[in-house]
C-alpha positions as CSV (number, residue, x, y, z in Angstrom):
1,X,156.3,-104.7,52.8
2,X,158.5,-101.9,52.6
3,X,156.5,-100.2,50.4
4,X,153.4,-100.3,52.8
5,X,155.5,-99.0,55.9
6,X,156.4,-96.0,53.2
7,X,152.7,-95.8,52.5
8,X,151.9,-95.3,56.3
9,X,154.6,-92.9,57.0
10,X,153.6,-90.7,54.2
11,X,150.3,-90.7,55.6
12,X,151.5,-89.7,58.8
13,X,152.9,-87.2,57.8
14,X,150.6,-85.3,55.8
15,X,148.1,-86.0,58.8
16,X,150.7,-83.9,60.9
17,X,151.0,-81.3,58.6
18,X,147.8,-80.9,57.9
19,X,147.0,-80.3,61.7
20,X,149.7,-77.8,62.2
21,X,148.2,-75.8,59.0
22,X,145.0,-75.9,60.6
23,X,145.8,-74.6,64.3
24,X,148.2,-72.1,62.8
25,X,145.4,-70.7,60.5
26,X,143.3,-70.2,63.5
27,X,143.5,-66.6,65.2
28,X,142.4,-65.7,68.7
29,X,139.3,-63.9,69.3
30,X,139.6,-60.7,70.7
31,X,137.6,-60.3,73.8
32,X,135.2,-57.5,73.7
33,X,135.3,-55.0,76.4
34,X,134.1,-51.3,77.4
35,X,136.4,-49.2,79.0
36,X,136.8,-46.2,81.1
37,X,139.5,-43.3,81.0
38,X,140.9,-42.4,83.7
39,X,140.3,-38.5,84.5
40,X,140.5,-35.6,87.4
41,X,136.5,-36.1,87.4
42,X,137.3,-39.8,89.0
43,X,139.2,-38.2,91.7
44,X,138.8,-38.8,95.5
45,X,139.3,-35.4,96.1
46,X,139.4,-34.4,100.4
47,X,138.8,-31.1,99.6
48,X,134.8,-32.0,98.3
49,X,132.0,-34.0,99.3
50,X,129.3,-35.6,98.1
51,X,125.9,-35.6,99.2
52,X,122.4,-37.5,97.8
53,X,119.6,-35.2,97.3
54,X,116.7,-34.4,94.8
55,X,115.6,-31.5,92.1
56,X,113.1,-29.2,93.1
57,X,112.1,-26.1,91.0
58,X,113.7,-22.7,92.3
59,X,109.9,-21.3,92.3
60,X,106.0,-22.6,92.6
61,X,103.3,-20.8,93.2
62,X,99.8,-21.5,93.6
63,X,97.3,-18.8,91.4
64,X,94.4,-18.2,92.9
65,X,91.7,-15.5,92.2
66,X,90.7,-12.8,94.8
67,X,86.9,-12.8,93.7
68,X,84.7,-15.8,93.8
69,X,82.5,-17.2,90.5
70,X,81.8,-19.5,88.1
71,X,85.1,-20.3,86.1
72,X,84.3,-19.7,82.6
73,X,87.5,-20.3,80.7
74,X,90.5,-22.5,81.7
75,X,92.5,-22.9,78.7
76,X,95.4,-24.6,79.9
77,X,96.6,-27.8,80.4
78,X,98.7,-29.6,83.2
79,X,102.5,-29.8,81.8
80,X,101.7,-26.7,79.6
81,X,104.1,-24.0,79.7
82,X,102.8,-20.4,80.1
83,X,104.4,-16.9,79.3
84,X,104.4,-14.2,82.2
85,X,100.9,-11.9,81.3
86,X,99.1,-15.1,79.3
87,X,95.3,-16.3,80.1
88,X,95.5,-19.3,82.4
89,X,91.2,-18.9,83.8
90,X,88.7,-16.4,83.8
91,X,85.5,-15.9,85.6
92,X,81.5,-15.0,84.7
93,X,82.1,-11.1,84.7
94,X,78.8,-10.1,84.4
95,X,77.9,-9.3,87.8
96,X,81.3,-7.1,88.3
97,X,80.8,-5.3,84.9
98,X,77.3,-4.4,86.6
99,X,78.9,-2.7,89.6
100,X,81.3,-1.2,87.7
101,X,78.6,0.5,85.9
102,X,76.7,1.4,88.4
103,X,79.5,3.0,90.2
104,X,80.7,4.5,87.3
105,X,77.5,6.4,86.8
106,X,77.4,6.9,90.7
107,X,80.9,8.8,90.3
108,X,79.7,10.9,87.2
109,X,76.7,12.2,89.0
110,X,78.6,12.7,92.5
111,X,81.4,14.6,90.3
112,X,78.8,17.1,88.4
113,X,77.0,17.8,91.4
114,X,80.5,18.8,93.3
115,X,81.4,20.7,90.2
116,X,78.4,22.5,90.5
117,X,78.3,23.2,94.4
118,X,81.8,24.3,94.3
119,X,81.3,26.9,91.5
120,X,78.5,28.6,93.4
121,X,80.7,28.1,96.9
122,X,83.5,29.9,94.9
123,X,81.1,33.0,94.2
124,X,79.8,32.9,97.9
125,X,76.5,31.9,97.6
126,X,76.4,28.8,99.4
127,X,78.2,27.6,103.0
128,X,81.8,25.7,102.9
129,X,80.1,22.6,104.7
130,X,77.7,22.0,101.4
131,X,80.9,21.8,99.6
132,X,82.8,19.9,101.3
133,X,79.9,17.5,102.0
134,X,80.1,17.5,97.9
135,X,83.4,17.1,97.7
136,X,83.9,14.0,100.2
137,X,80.9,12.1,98.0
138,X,82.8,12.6,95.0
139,X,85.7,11.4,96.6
140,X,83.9,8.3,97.7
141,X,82.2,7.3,94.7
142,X,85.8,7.5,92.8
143,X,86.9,5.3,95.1
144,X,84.1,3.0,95.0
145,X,84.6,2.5,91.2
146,X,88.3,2.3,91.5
147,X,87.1,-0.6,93.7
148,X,85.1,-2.3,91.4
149,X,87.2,-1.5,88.5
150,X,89.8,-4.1,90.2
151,X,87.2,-6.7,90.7
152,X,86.3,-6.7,87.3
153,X,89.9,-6.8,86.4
154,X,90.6,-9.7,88.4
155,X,88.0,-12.0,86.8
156,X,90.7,-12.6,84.4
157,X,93.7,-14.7,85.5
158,X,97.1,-14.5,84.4
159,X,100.3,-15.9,84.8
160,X,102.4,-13.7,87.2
161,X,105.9,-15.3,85.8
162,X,106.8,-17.3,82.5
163,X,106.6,-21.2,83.6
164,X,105.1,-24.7,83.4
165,X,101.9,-25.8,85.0
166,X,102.5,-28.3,87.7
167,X,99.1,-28.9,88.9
168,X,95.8,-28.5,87.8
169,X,93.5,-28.0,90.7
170,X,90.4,-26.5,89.2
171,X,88.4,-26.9,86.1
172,X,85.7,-25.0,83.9
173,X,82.7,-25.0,85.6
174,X,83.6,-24.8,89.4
175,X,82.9,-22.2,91.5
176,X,86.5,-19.9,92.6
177,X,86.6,-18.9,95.9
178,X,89.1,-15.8,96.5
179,X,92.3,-17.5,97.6
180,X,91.3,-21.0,96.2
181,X,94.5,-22.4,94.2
182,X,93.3,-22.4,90.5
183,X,96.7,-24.1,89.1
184,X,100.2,-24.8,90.3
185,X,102.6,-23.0,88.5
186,X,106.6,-23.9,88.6
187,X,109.8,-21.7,86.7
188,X,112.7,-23.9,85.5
189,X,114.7,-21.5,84.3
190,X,116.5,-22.3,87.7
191,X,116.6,-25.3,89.5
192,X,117.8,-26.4,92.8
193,X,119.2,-29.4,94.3
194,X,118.3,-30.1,97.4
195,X,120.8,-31.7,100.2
196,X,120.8,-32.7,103.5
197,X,123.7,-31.6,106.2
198,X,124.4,-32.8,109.5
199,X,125.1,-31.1,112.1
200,X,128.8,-31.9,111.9
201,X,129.4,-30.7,108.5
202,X,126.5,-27.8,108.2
203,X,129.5,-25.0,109.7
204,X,132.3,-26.6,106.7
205,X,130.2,-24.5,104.0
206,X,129.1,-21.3,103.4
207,X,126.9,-19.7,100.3
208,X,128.6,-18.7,97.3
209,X,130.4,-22.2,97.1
210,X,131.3,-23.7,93.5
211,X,129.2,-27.2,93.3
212,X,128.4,-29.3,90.8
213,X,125.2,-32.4,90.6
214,X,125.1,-35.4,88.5
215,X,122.1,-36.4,87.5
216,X,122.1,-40.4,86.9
217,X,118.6,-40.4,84.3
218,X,120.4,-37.7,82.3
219,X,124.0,-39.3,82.8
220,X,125.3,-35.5,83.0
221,X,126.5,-33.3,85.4
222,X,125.4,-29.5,85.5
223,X,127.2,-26.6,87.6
224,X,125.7,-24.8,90.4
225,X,126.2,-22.6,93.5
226,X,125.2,-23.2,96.9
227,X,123.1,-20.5,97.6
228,X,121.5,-21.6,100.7
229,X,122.0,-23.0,103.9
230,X,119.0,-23.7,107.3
231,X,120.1,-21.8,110.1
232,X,117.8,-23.9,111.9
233,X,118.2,-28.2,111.9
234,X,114.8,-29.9,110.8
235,X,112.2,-31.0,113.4
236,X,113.8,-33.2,115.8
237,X,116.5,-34.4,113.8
238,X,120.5,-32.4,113.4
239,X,119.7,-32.1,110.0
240,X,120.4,-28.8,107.8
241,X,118.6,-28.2,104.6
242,X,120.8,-26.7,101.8
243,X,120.2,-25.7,98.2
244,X,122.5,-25.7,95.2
245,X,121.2,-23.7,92.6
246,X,121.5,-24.4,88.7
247,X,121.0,-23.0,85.2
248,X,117.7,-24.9,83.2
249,X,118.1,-23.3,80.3
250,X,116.9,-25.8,78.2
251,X,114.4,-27.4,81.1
252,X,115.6,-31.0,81.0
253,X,115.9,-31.2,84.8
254,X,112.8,-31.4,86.0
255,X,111.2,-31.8,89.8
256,X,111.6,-34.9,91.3
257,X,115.0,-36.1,90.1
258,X,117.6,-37.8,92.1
259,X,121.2,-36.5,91.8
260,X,124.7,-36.8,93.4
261,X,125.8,-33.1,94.4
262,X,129.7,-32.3,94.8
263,X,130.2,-29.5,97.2
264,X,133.9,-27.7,97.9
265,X,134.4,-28.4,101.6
266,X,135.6,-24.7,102.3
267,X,136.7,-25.8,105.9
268,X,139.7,-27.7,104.2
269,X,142.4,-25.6,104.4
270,X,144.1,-27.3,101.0
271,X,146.0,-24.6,98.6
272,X,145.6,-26.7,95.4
273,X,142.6,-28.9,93.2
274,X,145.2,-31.8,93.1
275,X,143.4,-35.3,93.5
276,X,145.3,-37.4,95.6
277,X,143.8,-40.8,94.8
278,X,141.2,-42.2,91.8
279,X,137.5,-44.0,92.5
280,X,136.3,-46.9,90.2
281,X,133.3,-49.1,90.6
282,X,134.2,-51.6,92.8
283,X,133.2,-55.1,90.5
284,X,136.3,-53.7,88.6
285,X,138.7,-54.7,91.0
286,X,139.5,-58.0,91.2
287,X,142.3,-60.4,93.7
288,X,144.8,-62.6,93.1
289,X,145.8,-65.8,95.2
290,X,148.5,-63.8,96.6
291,X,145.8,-61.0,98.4
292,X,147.0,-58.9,95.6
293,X,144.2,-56.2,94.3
294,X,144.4,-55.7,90.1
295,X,142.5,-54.4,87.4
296,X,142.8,-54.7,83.7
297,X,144.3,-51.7,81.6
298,X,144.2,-51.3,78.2
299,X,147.8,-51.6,76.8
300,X,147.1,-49.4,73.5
301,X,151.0,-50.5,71.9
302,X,149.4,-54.0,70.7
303,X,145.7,-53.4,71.9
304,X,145.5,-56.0,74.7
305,X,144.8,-56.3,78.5
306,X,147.6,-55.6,80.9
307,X,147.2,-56.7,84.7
308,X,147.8,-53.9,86.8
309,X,148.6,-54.3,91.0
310,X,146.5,-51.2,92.9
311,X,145.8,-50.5,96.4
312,X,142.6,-49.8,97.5
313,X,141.2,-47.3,100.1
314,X,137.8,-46.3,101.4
315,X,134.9,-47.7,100.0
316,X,132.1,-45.3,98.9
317,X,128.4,-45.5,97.7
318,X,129.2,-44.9,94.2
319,X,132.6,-47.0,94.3
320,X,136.2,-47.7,95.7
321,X,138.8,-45.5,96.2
322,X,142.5,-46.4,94.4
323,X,145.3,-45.2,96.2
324,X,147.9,-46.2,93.9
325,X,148.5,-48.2,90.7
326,X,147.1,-46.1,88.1
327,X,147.8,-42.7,86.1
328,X,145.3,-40.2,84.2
329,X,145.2,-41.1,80.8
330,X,145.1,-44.8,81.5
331,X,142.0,-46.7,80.0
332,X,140.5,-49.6,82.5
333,X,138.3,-52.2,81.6
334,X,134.9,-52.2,83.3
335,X,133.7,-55.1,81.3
336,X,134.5,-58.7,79.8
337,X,137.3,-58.3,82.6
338,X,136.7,-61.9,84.0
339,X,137.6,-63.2,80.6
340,X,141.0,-61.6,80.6
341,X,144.4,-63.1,81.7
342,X,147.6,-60.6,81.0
343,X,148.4,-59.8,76.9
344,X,144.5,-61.0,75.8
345,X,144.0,-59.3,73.5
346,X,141.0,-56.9,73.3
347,X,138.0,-54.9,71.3
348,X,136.9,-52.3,72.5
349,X,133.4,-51.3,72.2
350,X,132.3,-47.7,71.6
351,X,128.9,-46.4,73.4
């Protein structure tokens, strides 16, 4: 009997052990989270604002010819980019290489025959009148096949600045009118961003301010300069157009792109860049029971979450203002958050 109560007990015990072996050799999971570091660019800075507005290119024009025919050539292409002096159509020149001609040999005979007048005015022979009469038909047929000289020259057109083409508004075969648009042609060596200002806010800038645009499809942020600002609101509404221009160098902003401009408010009167107070998207903060308002930090001594208490502030389009609570340099977690609690620990995932 006693040896089966020994039996059990042993039996027990190694049950017992065996479970304690078995929850010791399981390790937590880390929970997987991105991050962002906190910087001066996440700053709620009073001293600049933002404002919503869309890329337009810094120049378009519409080429046109300025005589009419058939258009013979059109060798481009819409999104084709064109150097300043290249082909982009040409017209039948036929019937302005015939004038041309014709005036041409209309000025040669009109020139010999005031040659000729003049030399026998010059010895006396003849009245003044006869050559002046000479003279002004002369005159007039050189101008007449200066004239047509032009029109033959513009049967070819070409571009007037380096660029891309927009539009496409003819094609090979149609009849040009003069001052019929042919093709649409844009630069992008310069862009600009174009805002809107009320009439509250159009008298805090002035040209010549420091701005900067973020442009979401790109995720990147360019520098620019206010350059211009309406003197004159928009039909009917207190709105003020204004235009940050910015270097395209390598053309990847293109015409129709929305972006987040930052302008320097040069009405505030502040002597120093210093950001007061941080933004982060707002689904990053969360509440306690208490009414507290936290977010989860990255504590990088043992690589886990750490709760951290902030106060928030005005709420924005693109996120929440903090007030206090955090630091530049500290890293906050803007995702797995709602599977934290204070020490889990973390991965974090690179982008």
């Amino acid at each position: 009997m006693m040896t089966k109560h020994f039996f059990y007990a042993m039996l027990l015990g190694l049950t017992i052990v065996s479970c304690a072996e078995e929850q010791t050799s399981k390790s937590i999971t880390p929970i997987a989270v991105n991050i962002v570091n906190i910087t001066q660019d996440d700053g709620v800075n009073s001293s600049s604002e933002k404002f919503p507005g869309i890329i337009k290119p810094i120049k378009t024009s519409n080429i046109s010819f300025q005589v009419a025919g058939d258009i013979t050539k059109l060798p481009v292409s819409l999104g084709d980019y064109v150097k300043k002096g290249q082909l982009i159509a040409a017209i039948d020149p036929s019937m302005y290489n015939a004038q041309f001609e014709a005036n041409k040999a209309q000025a040669n005979l009109a020139k010999e025959n005031f040659t000729r007048i003049n030399s026998v005015f010059q010895k006396g022979s003849i009245a003044e009148i006869r050559m002046i009469e000479a003279k002004s038909n002369y005159e007039q047929a050189q101008s007449a096949l200066n004239a047509a000289s032009k029109n033959l020259n513009h049967t070819k057109l070409t571009a007037p600045f380096s660029g891309y083409i927009s539009n496409k508004l003819m094609e090979s075969g149609d009849v040009a009118s003069p001052g019929m648009p042919i093709v649409e042609l844009i630069d992008l060596s310069k862009v600009q961003a174009i805002i809107s200002l009320s009439d509250k806010e159009v008298n805090n800038y002035k040209t010549g301010t420091k701005a900067s645009i973020y442009v979401p499809t790109l995720d990147k942020t360019f520098s620019g300069t206010l350059t211009e600002i309406a003197v004159q609101s928009e039909s009917r509404t207190p709105v003020y157009t204004a235009k940050i221009t910015v270097d395209n160098p390598d053309f990847v902003l293109k015409p129709g792109m929305t972006c987040t401009n930052v302008v320097e408010n040069k009405s505030n009167n502040l002597n120093d860049a210093t950001i007061q107070n941080f933004k982060l998207p707002v689904d990053v903060v969360s509440i306690t029971n208490e009414g507290q308002n936290f977010v989860y930090v990255v504590n990088t001594e043992n690589q886990t979450a750490q709760r951290k208490i902030v106060e928030i502030g005005k709420l924005y389009n693109d996120g929440i203002e903090i007030k206090s609570g955090l630091a530049i340099g500290d890293k906050v977690i803007t995702s797995g958050y709602h599977k934290l609690t204070n020490n889990t620990p973390i991965k974090i995932l690179t982008k």
